[in-house]
N, C-alpha and C positions, 0 to 999 in steps of 0.2 A: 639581669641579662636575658637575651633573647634565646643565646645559644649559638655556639661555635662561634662568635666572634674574632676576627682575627686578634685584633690586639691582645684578648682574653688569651689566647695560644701564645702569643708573642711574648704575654707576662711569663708565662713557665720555659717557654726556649730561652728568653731572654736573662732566667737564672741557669738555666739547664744549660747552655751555650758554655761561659765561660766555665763552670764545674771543668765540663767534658775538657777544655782548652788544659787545665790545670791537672789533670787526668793525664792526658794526652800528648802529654809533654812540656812543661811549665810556659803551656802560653802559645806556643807555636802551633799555627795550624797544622803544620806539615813533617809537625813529629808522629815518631810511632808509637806504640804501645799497643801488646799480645798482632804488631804485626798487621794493625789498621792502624789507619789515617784520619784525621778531622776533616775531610775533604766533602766537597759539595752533596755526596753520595750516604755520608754519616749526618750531614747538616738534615740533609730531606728525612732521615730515623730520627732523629731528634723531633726534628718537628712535627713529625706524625705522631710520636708517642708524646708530643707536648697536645696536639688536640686530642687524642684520646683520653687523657689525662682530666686534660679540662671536661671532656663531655661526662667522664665517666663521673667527675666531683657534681656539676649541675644535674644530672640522673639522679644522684645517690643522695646526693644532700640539699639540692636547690629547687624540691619541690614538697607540698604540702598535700597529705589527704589523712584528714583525721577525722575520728568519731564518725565515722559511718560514709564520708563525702562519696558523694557517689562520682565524680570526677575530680582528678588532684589539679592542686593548681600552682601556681610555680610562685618558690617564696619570695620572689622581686616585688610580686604584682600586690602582693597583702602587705609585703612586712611594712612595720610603723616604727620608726625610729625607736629604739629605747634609753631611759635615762635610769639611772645609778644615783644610790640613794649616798650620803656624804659619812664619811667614818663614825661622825655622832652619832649618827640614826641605828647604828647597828646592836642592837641589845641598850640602848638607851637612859633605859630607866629600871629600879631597883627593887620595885614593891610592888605588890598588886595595889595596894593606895593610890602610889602616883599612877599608875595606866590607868585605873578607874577615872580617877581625879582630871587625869588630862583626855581622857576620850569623855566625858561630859563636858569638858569646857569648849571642847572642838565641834559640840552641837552636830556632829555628822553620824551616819549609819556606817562609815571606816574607821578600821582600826589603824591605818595609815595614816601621818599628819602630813594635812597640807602644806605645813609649813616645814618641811623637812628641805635643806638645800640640795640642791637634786645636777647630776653631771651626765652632760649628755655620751651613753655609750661609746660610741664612734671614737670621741674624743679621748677618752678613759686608755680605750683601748691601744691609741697609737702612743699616750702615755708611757703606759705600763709593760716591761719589758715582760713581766712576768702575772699575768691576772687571773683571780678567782672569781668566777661570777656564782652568788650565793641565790637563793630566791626558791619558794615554794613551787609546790608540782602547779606545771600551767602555766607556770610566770611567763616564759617564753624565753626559757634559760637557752635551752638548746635552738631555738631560735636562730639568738643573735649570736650564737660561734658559728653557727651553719654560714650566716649571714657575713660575717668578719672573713670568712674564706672566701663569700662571693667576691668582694671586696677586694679583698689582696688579687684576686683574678683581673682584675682590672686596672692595676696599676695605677698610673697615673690619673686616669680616668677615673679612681675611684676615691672612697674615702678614706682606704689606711692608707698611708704615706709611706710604708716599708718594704724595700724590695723581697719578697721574700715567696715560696709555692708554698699553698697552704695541702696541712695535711691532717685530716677529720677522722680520728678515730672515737670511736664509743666504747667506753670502757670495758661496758656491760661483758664486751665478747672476750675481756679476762677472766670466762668462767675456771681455769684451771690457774694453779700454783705457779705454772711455771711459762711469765712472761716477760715478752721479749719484745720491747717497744721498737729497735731497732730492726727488726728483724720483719715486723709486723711491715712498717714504713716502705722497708725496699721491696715488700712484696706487691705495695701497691702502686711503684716504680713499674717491676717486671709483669705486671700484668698489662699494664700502659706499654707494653716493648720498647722502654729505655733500655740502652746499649750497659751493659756493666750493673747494675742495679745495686747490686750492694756498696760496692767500689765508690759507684754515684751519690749514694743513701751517706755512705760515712763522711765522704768529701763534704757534702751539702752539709752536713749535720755540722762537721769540724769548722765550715764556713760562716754558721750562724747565717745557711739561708734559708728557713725553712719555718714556719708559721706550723708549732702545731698545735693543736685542737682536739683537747681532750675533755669529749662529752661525759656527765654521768656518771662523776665518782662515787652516787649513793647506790648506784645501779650495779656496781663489782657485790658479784657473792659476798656476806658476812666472811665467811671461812677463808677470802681470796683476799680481803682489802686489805688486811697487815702488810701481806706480801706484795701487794700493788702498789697501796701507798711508797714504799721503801724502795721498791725497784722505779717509783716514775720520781721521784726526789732522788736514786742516783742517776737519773737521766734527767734528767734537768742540771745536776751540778757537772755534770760531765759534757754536756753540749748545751753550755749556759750563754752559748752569743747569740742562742737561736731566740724567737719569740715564742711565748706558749699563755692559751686562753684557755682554763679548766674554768667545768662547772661542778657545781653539789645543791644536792637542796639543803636548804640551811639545818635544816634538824642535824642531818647527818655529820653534819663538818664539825671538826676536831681541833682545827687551825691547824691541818698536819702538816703542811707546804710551807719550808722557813722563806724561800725567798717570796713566796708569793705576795702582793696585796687583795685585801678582802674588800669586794664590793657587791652591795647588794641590790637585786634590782625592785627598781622602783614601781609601786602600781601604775597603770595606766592614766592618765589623766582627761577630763572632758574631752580636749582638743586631740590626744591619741585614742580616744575612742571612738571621736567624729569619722578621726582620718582612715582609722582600720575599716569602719563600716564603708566609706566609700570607698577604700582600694578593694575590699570584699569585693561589693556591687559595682564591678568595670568595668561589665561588656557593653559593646554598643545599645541591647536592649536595654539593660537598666540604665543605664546613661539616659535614653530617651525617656526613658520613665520616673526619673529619678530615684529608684528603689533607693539607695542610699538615704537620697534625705527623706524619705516617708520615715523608714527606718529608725535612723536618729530622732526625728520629731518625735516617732509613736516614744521610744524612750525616754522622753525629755517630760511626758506625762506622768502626774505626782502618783498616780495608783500603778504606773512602773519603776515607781521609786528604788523599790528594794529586789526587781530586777537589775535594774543597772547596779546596782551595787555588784553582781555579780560581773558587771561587765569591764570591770577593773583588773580584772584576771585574764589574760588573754586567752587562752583555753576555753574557758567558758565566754567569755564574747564570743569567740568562734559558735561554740555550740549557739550562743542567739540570733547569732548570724543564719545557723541552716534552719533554726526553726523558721524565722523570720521569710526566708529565702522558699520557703514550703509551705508558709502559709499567707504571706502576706501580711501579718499578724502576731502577735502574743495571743496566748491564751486566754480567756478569762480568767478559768483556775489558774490561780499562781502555783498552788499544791504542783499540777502535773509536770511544772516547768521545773521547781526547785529539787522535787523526786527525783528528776532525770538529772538535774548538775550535781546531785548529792550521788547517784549512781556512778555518773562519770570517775567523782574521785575517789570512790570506793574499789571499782572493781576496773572500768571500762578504761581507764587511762594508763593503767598499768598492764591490760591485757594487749593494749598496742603496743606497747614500748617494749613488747615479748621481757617484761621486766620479771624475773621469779620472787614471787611471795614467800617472804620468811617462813621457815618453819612453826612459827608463832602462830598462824594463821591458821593450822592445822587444827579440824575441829570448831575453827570460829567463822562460822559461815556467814555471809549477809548481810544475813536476815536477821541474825543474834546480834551482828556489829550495830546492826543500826539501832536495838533496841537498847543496846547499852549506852550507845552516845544519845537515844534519845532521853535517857533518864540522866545522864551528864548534864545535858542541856537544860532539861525541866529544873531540873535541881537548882542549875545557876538562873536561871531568868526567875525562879518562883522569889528567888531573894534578893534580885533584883544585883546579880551578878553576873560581871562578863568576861572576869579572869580570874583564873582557878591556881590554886597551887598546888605542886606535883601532888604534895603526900595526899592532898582528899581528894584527886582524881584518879589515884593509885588504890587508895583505900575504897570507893566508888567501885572500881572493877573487881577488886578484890570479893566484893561486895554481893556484887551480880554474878559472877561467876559462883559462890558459896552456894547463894541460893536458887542457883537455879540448876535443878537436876541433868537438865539435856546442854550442858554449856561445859566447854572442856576443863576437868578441875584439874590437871596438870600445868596451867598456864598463870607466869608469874604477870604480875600486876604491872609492873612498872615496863617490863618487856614489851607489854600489850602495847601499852601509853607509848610509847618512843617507838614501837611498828607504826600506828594509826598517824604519830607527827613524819615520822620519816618516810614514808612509804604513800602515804593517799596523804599528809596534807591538811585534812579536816580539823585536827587540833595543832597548833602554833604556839611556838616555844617563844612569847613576846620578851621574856627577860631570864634570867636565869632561875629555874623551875615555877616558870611564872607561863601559863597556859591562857589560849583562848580557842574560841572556833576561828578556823580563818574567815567565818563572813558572817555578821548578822545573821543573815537572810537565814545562812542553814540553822544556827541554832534556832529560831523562828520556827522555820520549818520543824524541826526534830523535836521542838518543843508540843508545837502543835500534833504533832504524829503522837506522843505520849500523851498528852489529853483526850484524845479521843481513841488509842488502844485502853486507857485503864477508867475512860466514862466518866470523867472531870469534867464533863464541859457545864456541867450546874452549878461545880465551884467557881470554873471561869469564870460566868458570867456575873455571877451576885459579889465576888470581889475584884472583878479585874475590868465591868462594861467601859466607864467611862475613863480609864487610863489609857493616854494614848501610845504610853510603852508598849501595851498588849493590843494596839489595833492589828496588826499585820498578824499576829499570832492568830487571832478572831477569822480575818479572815481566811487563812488559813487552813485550821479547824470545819470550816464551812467548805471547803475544798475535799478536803479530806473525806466527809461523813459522805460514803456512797450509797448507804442507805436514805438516804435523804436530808435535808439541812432543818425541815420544819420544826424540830423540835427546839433548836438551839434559837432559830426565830422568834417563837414563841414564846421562850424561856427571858431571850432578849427585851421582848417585848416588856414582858410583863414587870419586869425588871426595870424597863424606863420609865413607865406611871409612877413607880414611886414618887418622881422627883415632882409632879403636877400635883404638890400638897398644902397649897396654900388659896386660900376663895381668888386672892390675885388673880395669879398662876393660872385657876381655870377659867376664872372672868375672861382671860386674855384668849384663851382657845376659844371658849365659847363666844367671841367674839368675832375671832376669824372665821367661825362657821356661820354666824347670821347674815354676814354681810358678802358669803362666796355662795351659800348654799341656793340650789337651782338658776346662779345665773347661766345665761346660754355659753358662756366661752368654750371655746372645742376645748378644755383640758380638764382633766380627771381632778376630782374635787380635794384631794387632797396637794396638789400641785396651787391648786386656786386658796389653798386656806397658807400654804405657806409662802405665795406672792403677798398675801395679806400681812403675813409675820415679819416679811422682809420689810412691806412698806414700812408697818407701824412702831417698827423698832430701830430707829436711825443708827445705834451703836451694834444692833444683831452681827453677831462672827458670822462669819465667812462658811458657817457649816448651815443659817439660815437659807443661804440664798445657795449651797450647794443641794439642799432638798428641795427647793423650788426648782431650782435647773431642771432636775431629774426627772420632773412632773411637767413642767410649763417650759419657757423656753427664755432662750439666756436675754431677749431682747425684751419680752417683760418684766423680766429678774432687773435689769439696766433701769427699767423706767422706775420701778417700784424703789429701789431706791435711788436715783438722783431727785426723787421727788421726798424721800426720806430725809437726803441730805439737808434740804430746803429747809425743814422742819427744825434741822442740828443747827443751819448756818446761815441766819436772816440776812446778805447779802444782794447786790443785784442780781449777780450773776446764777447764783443759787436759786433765784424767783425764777430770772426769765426762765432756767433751765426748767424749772416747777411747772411753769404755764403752757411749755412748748409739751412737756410729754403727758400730763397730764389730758390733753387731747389724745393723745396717743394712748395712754389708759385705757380711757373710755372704748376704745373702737374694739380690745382685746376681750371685752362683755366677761370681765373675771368679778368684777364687783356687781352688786342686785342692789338699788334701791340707792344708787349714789345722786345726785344732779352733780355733776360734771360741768356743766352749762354754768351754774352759779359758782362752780367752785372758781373758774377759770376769771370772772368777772371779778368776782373777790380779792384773786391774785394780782392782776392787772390794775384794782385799785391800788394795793399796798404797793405796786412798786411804784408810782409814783408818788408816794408819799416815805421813803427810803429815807429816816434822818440820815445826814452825813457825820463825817468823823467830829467834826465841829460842835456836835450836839451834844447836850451832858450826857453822861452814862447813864442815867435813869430814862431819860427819852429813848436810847436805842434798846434796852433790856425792855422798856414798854410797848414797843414796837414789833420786838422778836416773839415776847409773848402772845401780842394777836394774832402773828401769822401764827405760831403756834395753834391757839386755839380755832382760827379756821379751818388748819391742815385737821386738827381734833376733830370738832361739829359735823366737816364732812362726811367723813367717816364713822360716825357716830360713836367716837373714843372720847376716852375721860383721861386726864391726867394722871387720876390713881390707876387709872389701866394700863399704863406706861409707864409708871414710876414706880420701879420697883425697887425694892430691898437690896442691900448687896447679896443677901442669902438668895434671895428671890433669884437675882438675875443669874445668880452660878446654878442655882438649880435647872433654871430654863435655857443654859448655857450645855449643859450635861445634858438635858433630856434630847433637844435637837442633835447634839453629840451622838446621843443613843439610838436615835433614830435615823441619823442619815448612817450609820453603820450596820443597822438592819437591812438597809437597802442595800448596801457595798456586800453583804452577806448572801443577800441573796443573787445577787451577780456571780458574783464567788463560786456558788455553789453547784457542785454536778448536777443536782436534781432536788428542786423543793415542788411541793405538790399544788398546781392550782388556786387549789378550796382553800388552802391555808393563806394562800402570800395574798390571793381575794380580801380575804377576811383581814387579813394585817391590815392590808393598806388603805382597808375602809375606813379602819380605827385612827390610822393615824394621824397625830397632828387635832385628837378629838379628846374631850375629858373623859377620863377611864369610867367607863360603866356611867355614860354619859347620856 
């Protein structure tokens, strides 16, 4: 909504109206009661305290400014539908086995499946006479009741389909024992200057017209909720014709609402995260600029992989939104991006929501919290675990608090554990005493903060280089070291010569360098030795031709191998493609000492002499061999140069592995020193002590 629409006023007169009539004397305009009339005079009070009403609900609850927004913006213009995950999905599974078991087979960096059957919100909602909306801090809980109020504001015009004035309380302000939901309700009547307020309050209620909306059951003081719980389930069963949309974050809920139904909301998906970044970026300027899809696109990039994975949380998409919005950009360092969503749920998400921190808390400050989940974390990733059971993450704390002198020794373990899921989020209660982080990324992150707080990064690297479980952690780490990244480089480095340990293996480099070294191409010689690697290797991974990119450029990388491919797949089409970039080669001056001139001639022969399908299978394997050995001759390769071992080729599979992750390292990295990454890069891609 815009604001002040009439219809939107019409929807609250339009329940307000008949109340007052039935008030007023069963119906008749022109009864009395305390001595006034329903007359034109009480119609015009009504309706003014019907748009009060409404302005005061789109004020209060129909705008957004979170995590620092330096102007708010009104929740119509961002929100993104949400859906609701299916009663299966809720606590699902029984063991840390099967979650293990089923988040590898889902191949994804979410603990969420995508194959979960999923209900759209809206729908749910006009459903359920009575609904629980469950879902972790950030989901975008209080969101969509905010949203289900705009909603009923619009009547017909809108998506719930029940006549009914919505009424948006936040639990949270039951800081004391003694509450009065009824009481609460007509006070927000009488500050609107509805005529009778209470009289109105209990009529409405008795009528079942009234939508109410109760935010943030996890948010009632400990000491308050027994008596909250109990006082809002006798108010439920006492004005049960009305409609009501409660939230909790999941940790906290108890199933304490007998009539309610539980549903849980569902992550974000691709297309709800497309659609938030462009209702974010709406203004005419971004519109002309497209901010939005740069946006999206920069996300859609594999080394923002395990950003987006944050962006499944609406909360923290928010926060990529304003980085984004401010810079243009993501980071390089991913470190400074995942610090700051890891702060959000720590401390900055609950300071907005003027939410009070447990007593628990007292004594565990920060900067302790994060060291204790960053050894949570190390712990589970070193063994190659990503869900935890209560007792050894109970015993974990117990652990850390024991031994460490400045850390509060009065605080129970398991207390801790259920603050930290209940309260910020960061650990998730996937099955029953069955733990995870709620996102990769952080344990990543936390993990890598503990590697380089306790100076692990020489174990990382000699048992964890070429795992690509631990690339993000890597880089990461690189992130992290604000003293500098060289040495981890370095360490990297020396690390991946191992695998150049066969005369092959180094034939094959020393190969690449005679036939790159001083030719004139504008590109740096190690770019030019790995166009060499791309070409002469038809089956080279995809991490060959990502270190040639890096150095050379993607339109040589193309040529070098469709002319590779030639070599795989003695075809027509595969030649002519051979003959046409092969000129194209040549002008790039990345190769020294090639004739190009005879190669092209050569090619041009054998496609005219292309047996066809018709021809025995010994004539066409005799045929793929020659083009073979002229694609060889050219370039002055040998078939044992190329034919390598299975060991051979995982070796030289890992080392490129190794090496193009030195380079993602040092992008990565706050600061690496010149002389050094000089020195790396001269080496690289060369036989060790070559």
């Amino acid at each position: 909504m815009t604001g002040m629409e009439p219809w939107a006023i019409s929807v609250v007169s339009g329940v307000a109206v008949p109340i007052f009539q039935i008030l007023w004397g069963g119906g008749s305009k022109v009864s009395r009661i305390f001595g006034r009339r329903l007359n034109e005079k009480t119609g015009q009070i009504i309706f003014a305290a019907s748009k009060q009403y409404v302005q005061n609900y789109e004020e209060r609850h129909g705008i957004l400014k979170v995590l620092g927004m330096r102007e708010p913006v009104k929740l119509e213009s961002v929100y993104t539908a949400v859906q609701f995950l299916g009663d299966d999905a809720i606590r699902s599974f029984e063991s840390i086995e099967n979650l293990e078991e089923v988040y590898r087979q889902a191949k994804s960096r979410r603990f969420q499946s995508h194959d979960d059957k999923k209900q759209t919100g809206i729908k749910v909602a006009n459903n359920k006479q009575y609904l629980m909306v469950l879902g972790g801090p950030g989901a975008g809980k209080s969101t969509f009741v905010r949203k289900m109020g705009l909603e009923a504001l619009k009547g017909k015009k809108g998506g719930f389909k029940h006549a009914c004035i919505p009424v948006f309380i936040e639990l949270k302000r039951f800081a004391s024992s003694n509450i009065n939901i009824e009481t609460f309700i007509a006070e927000e009547f009488r500050t609107c200057g509805f005529p009778s307020p209470d009289k109105f309050t209990a009529k409405a209620l008795e009528e079942g017209k009234l939508l109410i909306l109760l935010d943030g059951l996890d948010e009632v003081p400990t000491k308050n909720l027994t008596e909250a719980i109990s006082q809002i389930q006798n108010f439920v069963d006492k004005y049960d014709k009305n409609r009501f949309i409660a939230s909790c974050r999941t940790a906290a809920y108890r199933s304490s609402f007998r009539r309610f139904s539980d549903v849980s909301m569902a992550d974000f998906d691709n297309a709800q995260i497309q659609l938030f970044i462009y209702n974010w970026f709406h203004s005419d300027a971004d519109k002309q600029e497209k901010t939005g899809d740069k946006c999206w696109e920069l996300l859609q990039k594999p080394e923002h992989e395990a950003a987006k994975e944050l962006a499944h949380t609406p909360l923290l998409l928010t926060f990529l939104c304003l980085v984004y919005d401010r810079s243009q950009s993501f980071p390089d360092n991913r470190s400074v991006l995942y610090r700051k969503a890891l702060r959000i749920l720590l401390e900055e998400w609950a300071s907005e929501k003027r939410i009070l921190r447990d007593e628990i808390y007292q004594g565990l400050h920060t900067e302790l919290e994060e060291i204790l989940l960053s050894e949570i974390a190390y712990t589970g990733f070193e063994s190659d675990r990503l869900f935890f059971s209560q007792r050894d993450i109970v015993g974990q704390i117990k652990t850390f608090l024991a031994s460490n002198l400045n850390a509060p020794q009065h605080l129970d373990g398991k207390s801790v554990l259920n603050a930290i899921a209940i309260q910020q989020g960061i650990l998730v209660e996937r099955a029953e005493d069955v733990f995870s982080f709620s996102h990769l990324t952080l344990q990543e992150y936390l993990t890598a903060q503990y590697i380089d707080d306790h100076r692990q990064v020489e174990k990382l690297v000699t048992e964890h280089l070429t795992d690509e479980r631990w690339k993000e952690v890597f880089l990461l780490v690189a992130g992290l070291m604000r003293g500098g990244a060289d040495d981890l480089l370095l360490l990297m480095e020396k690390e991946a010569q191992k695998y150049i340990n066969t005369p092959n293996l180094q034939a094959f480099l020393n190969w690449a360098e005679q036939v790159t070294v001083g030719s004139p191409g504008d590109f740096k010689p190690v770019g030019k030795r790995a166009v060499a690697i791309a070409y002469a290797n038809a089956n080279a991974n995809a991490i060959a031709y990502a270190i040639a990119i890096a150095y050379a450029n993607a339109y040589a990388i193309a040529i070098a191998k469709t002319i590779a491919i030639a070599y795989a797949y003695a075809d027509a089409i595969a030649i002519a493609d051979a003959i046409k970039y092969t000129g194209e080669l040549e002008k790039l001056k990345i190769f020294n000492n090639i004739d190009f001139t005879t190669l092209v001639a050569k090619l041009k022969a054998l496609k005219a002499k292309i047996p066809d399908d018709k021809q025995p299978t010994e004539a066409r394997l005799a045929f793929a061999k020659q083009l073979q050995q002229t694609l060889l001759n050219a370039f002055n390769l040998t078939q044992e140069m190329v034919n390598f071992s299975k060991e051979e080729a995982k070796a030289l599979e890992n080392y490129l592995y190794a090496t193009h992750l030195i380079i993602q390292c040092k992008q990565a990295a706050v600061r690496v020193s010149p002389q050094t990454w000089e020195a790396i890069e001269a080496r690289m891609l060369l036989v060790p002590g070559g």
